[in-house]
NUNUTI-871372 format. One record per residue (C-alpha): residue in one letter; x, y, z. Coordinates in nm, 2 decimals. Each point is the difference from the previous one (the first is absolute). Layout:
REM residues N
  code    east   north      up
     A       X       Y       Z
...
This chain:
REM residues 358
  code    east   north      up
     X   -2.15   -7.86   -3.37
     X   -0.02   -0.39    0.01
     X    0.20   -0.24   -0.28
     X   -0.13   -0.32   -0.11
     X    0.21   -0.29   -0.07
     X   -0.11   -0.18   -0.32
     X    0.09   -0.39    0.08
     X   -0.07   -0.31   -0.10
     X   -0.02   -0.36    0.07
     X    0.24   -0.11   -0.29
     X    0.18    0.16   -0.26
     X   -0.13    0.15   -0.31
     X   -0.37    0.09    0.10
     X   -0.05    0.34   -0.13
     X    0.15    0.21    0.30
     X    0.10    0.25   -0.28
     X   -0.30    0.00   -0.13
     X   -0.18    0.04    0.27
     X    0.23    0.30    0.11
     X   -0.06    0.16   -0.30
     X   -0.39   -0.03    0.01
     X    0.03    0.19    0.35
     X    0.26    0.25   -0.12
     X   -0.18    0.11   -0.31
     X   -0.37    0.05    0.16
     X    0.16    0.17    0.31
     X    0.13    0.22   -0.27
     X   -0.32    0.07   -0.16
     X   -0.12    0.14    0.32
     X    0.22    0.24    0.03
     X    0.26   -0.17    0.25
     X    0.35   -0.03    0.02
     X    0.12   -0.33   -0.04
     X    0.38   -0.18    0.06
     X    0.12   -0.31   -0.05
     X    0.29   -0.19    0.10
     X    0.10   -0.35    0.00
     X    0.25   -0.06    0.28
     X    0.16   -0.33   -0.15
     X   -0.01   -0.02   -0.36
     X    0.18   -0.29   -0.20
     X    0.19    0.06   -0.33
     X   -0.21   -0.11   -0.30
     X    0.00   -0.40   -0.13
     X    0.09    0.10   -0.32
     X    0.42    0.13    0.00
     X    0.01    0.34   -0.12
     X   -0.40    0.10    0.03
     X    0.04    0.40    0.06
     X   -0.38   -0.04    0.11
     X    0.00   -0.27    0.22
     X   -0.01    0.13    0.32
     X   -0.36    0.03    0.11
     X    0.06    0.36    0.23
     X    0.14    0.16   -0.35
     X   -0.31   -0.17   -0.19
     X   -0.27    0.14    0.25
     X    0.19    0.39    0.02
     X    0.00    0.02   -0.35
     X   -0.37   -0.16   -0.05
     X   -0.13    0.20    0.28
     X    0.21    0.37   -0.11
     X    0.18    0.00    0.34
     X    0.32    0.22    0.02
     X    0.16   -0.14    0.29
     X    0.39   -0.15   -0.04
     X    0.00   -0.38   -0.04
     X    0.27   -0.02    0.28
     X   -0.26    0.07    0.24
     X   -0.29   -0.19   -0.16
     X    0.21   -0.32   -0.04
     X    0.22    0.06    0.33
     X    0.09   -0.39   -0.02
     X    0.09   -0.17   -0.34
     X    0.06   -0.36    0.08
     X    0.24   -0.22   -0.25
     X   -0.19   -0.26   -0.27
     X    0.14   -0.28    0.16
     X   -0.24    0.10    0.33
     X   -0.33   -0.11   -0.19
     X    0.20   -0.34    0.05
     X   -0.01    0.00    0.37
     X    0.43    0.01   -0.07
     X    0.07    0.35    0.25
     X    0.33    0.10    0.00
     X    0.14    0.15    0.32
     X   -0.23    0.34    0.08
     X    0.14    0.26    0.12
     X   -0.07    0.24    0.31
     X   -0.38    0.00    0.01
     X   -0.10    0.18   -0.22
     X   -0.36    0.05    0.15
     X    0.08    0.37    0.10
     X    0.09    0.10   -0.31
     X   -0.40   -0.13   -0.13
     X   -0.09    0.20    0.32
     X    0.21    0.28   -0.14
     X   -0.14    0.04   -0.36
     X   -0.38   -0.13    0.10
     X   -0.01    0.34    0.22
     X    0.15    0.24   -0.27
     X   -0.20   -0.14   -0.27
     X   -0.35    0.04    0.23
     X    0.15    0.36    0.16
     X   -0.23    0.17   -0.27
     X   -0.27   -0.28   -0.10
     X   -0.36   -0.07    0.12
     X    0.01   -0.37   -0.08
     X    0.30   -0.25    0.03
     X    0.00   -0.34   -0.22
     X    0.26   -0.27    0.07
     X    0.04   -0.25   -0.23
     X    0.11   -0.29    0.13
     X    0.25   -0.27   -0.11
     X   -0.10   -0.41   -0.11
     X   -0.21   -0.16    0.30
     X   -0.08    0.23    0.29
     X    0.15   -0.27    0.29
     X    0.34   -0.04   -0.18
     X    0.12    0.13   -0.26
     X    0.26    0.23    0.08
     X    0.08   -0.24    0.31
     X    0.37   -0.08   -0.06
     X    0.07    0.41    0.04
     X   -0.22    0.05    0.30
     X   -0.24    0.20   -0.21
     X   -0.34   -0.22   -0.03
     X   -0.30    0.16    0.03
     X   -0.11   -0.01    0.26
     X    0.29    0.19    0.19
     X    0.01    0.26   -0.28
     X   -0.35    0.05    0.05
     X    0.01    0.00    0.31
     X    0.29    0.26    0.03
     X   -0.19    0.23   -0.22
     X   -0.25    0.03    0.22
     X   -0.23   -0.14   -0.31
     X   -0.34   -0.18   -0.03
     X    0.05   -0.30   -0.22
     X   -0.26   -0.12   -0.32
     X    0.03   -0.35   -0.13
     X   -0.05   -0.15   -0.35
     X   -0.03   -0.37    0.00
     X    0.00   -0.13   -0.36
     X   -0.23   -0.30   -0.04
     X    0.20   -0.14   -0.27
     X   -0.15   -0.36    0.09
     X   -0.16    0.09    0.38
     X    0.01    0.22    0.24
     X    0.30    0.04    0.28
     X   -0.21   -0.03    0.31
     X    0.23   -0.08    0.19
     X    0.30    0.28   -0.10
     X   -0.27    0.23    0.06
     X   -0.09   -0.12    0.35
     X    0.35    0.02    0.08
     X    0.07    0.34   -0.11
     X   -0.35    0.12    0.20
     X    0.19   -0.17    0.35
     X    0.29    0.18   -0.07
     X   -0.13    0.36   -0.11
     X   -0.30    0.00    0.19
     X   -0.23    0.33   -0.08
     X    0.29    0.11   -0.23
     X   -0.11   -0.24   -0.22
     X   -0.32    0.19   -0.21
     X   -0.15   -0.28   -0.17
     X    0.11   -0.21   -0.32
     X   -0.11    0.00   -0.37
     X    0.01   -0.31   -0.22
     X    0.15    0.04   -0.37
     X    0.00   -0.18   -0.29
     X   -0.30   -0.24    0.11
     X   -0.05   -0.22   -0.24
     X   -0.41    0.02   -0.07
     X   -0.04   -0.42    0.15
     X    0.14    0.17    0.32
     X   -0.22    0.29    0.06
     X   -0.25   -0.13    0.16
     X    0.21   -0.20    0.24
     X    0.22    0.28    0.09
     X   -0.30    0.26    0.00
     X   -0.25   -0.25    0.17
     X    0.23   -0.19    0.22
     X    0.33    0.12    0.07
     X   -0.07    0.39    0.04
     X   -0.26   -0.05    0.24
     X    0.22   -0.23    0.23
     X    0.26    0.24   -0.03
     X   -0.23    0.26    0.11
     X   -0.06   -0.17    0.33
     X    0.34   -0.02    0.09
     X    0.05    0.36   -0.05
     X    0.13    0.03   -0.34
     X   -0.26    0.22   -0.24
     X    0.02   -0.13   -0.39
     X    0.03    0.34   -0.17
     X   -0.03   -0.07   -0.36
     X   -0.03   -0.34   -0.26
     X    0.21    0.05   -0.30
     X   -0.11   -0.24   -0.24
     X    0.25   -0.14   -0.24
     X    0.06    0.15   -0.32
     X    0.15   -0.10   -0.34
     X    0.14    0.33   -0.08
     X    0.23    0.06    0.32
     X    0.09   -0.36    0.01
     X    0.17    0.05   -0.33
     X    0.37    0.06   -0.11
     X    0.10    0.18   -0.35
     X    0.19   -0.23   -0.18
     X    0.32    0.22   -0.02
     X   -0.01   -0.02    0.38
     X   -0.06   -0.41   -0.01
     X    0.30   -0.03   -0.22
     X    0.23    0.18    0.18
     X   -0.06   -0.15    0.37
     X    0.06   -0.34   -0.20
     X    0.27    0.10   -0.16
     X   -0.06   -0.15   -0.31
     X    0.10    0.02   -0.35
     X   -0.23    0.15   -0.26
     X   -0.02   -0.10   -0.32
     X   -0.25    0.23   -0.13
     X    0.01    0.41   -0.06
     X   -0.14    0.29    0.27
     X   -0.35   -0.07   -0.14
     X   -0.21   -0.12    0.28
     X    0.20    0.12    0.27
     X   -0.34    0.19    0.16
     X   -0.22   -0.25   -0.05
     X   -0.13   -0.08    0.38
     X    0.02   -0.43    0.11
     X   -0.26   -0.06    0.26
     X    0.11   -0.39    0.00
     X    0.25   -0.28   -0.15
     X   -0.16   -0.29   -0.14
     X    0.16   -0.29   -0.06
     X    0.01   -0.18   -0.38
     X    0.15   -0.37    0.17
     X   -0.38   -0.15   -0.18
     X   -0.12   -0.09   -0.29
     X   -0.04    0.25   -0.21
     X   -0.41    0.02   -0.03
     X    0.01   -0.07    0.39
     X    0.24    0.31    0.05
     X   -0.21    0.23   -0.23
     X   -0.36   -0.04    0.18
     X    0.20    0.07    0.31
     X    0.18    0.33   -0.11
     X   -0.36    0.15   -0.12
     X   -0.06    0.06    0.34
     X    0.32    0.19    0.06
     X    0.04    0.17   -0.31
     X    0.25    0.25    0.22
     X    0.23   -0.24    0.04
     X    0.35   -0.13   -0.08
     X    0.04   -0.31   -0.11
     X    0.33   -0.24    0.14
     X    0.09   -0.26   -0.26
     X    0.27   -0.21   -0.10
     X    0.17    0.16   -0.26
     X   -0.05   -0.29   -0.26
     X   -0.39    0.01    0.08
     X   -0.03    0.20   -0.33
     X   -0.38   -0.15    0.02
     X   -0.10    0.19    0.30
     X    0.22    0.31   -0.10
     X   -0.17    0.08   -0.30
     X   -0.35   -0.08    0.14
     X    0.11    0.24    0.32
     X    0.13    0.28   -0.26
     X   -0.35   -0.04   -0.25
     X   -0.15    0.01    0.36
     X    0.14    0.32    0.06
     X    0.18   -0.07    0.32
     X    0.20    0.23    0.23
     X    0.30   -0.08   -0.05
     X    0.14   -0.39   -0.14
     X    0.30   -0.15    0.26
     X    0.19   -0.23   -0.15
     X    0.22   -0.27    0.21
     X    0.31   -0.17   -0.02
     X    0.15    0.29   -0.17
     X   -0.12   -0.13   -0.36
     X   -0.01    0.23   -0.25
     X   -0.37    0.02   -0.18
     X   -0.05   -0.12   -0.36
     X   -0.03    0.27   -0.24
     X   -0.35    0.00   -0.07
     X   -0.03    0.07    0.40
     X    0.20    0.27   -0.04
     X   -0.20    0.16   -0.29
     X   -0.33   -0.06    0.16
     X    0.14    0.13    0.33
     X    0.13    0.32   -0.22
     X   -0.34    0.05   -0.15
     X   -0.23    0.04    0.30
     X    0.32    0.21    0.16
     X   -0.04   -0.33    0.30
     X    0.33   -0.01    0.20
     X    0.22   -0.32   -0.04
     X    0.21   -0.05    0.36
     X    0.25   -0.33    0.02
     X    0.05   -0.20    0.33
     X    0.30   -0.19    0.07
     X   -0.19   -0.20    0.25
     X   -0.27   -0.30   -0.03
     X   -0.34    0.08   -0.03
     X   -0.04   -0.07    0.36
     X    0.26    0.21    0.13
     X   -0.05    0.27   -0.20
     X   -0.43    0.02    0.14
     X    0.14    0.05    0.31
     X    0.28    0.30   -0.09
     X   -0.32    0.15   -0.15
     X   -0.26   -0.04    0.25
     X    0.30    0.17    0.25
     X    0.03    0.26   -0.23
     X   -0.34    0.07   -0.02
     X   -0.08    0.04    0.36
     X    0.27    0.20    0.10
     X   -0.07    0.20   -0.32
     X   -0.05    0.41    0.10
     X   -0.25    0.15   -0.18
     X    0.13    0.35   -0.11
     X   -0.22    0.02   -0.34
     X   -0.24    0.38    0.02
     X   -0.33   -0.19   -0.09
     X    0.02   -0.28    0.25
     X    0.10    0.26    0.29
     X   -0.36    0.18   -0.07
     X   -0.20   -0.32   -0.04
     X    0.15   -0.18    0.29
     X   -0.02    0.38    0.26
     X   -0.45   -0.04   -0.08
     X    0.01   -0.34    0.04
     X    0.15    0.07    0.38
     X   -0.19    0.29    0.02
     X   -0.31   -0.17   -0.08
     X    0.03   -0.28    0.23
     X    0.06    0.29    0.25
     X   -0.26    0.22   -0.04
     X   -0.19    0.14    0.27
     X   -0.30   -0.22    0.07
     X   -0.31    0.11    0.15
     X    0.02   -0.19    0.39
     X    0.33   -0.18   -0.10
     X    0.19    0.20    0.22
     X    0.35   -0.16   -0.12
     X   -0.04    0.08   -0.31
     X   -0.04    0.30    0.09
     X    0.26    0.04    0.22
     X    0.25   -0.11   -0.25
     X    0.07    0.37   -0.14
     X    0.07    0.10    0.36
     X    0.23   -0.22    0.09
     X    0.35    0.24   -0.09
């Protein structure tokens, strides 16, 4: 029985994703699937009961195995700092230890692995590829192409791993990138020994965050009721313009947040008739009354900043990408989106390949 270690070139690429995708069509056909994550990291948000990913995937996947051995390692917050404190014994045998029970009874073995495949888990002795590599694991690599590719991460990993290494798949491509990465980049990896098994395109739905989930990772103040807590943002757009300026740009992101100062009442009411995401509101201002009625009304969610306007975009573009999708629908739509760019395709032998890699 042969693991695969889901890696990537940086963190938040869709390993999870990815993992699940595999896990649920292996279960269609019949097979018996495990999962474990040998270094898992507490969630960002304080006091998340579902922010480790190994409890997400065993409960989204209906595996029965005990969390102890499916999260062997739990690393502190501070660790997705780079800030270690001093390890312990190695703990390595102990991953050894639970990887075996957990695959004592399975036909396929998924790993899931932590941040960038190179180094995160570094400071504890436990990156990659020495976990891999102790598992006895062939290793699968996302590369998120969140502006281009990461050609050269991936050439590295390939010296070091070797045939181990089964190919990459790019996610998240945004559609000016395809043909670059499909036309360009994947064939020159192909010649240096690295097969590109899949091209995720990028997709408005996955890259969102619910608004509940927004507000807490900023740990803001809100103003307004529950109503709009579901709604899904897929962007923030920013009301610093005028106000007929502000509007012709939100049109095209009508999924969006929208970051103001909190004495733009202008932009606010343009963003809420709009019908915005969500309305942000800086420098910790309270919103005049007829913002707060309109807000009401359309059930919009009013969130208040203590930082600038230019502070706060930043807090919320890092809250977005290290945001963990957990909602049902967007587990579904984003599994046949990596399925699809997957699929078994007539002489494209790594495509089809990419099912029988675990």
């Amino acid at each position: 029985m042969n693991g695969l270690y889901i890696g990537s070139t940086d963190g938040s690429a869709g390993k999870t994703l990815l993992a699940l995708a595999l896990g649920q069509r292996f279960q269609r056909q019949g097979r018996r699937i495990g999962f474990i994550k040998p270094v898992d990291a507490l969630p960002a948000v304080p006091g998340d009961p579902d922010g480790l990913d190994s409890r997400f995937v065993r409960e989204a996947l209906g595996l029965s195995d005990p969390l102890s051995h499916m999260a062997p390692v739990v690393l502190p917050r501070q660790c997705a700092k780079g800030v270690f404190p001093d390890a312990p014994a190695d703990r390595l045998p102990e991953i050894v230890d639970a990887y075996r029970t957990l695959a004592a009874d399975k036909d396929a073995m998924l790993i899931g692995g932590l941040g960038d495949f190179l180094h995160a888990g570094g400071g504890w002795g436990l990156a990659g590829p020495r976990v891999a590599r102790a598992l006895g694991a062939r290793v699968l690599l996302l590369d998120r192409v969140r502006r281009e590719p990461h050609v050269e991460r991936l050439l590295a990993a390939r010296e070091l791993l070797g045939e181990r290494l089964v190919g990459v798949i790019f996610n998240d491509v945004p559609e000016a990138a395809r043909d670059e990465v499909e036309g360009l980049v994947a064939p020159f990896l192909a010649r240096r020994g690295l097969p590109v098994l899949g091209c995720v395109g990028h997709d408005p739905f996955l890259a969102g965050i619910r608004v509940g989930e927004l507000a807490r990772g900023l740990g803001c103040r809100v103003v307004s009721g529950p109503a709009g807590w579901d709604r899904l943002v897929g962007g923030c757009c920013i009301g610093a313009m005028q106000a007929e300026n502000f509007l012709s740009r939100f049109r095209r992101r009508q999924d969006a947040a929208v970051l103001c100062g909190g004495d733009r009442i202008d932009v606010q009411l343009l963003a809420l008739e709009a019908g915005c995401a969500a309305l942000l509101l800086t420098g910790d201002i309270v919103p005049d009354e007829l913002v707060l009625a309109k807000a009401a009304d359309r059930d919009i969610a009013l969130l208040l900043l203590r930082q600038d306007t230019f502070a706060a975009a930043g807090a919320v573009r890092t809250v977005m990408a290290r945001a963990k999708f957990r909602d049902p629908a967007r587990i579904a739509h984003g599994a046949r989106l990596v399925e699809r760019a997957l699929r078994p395709a007539g002489d494209n032998h790594n495509l089809a390949g990419a099912w029988r890699v675990a």
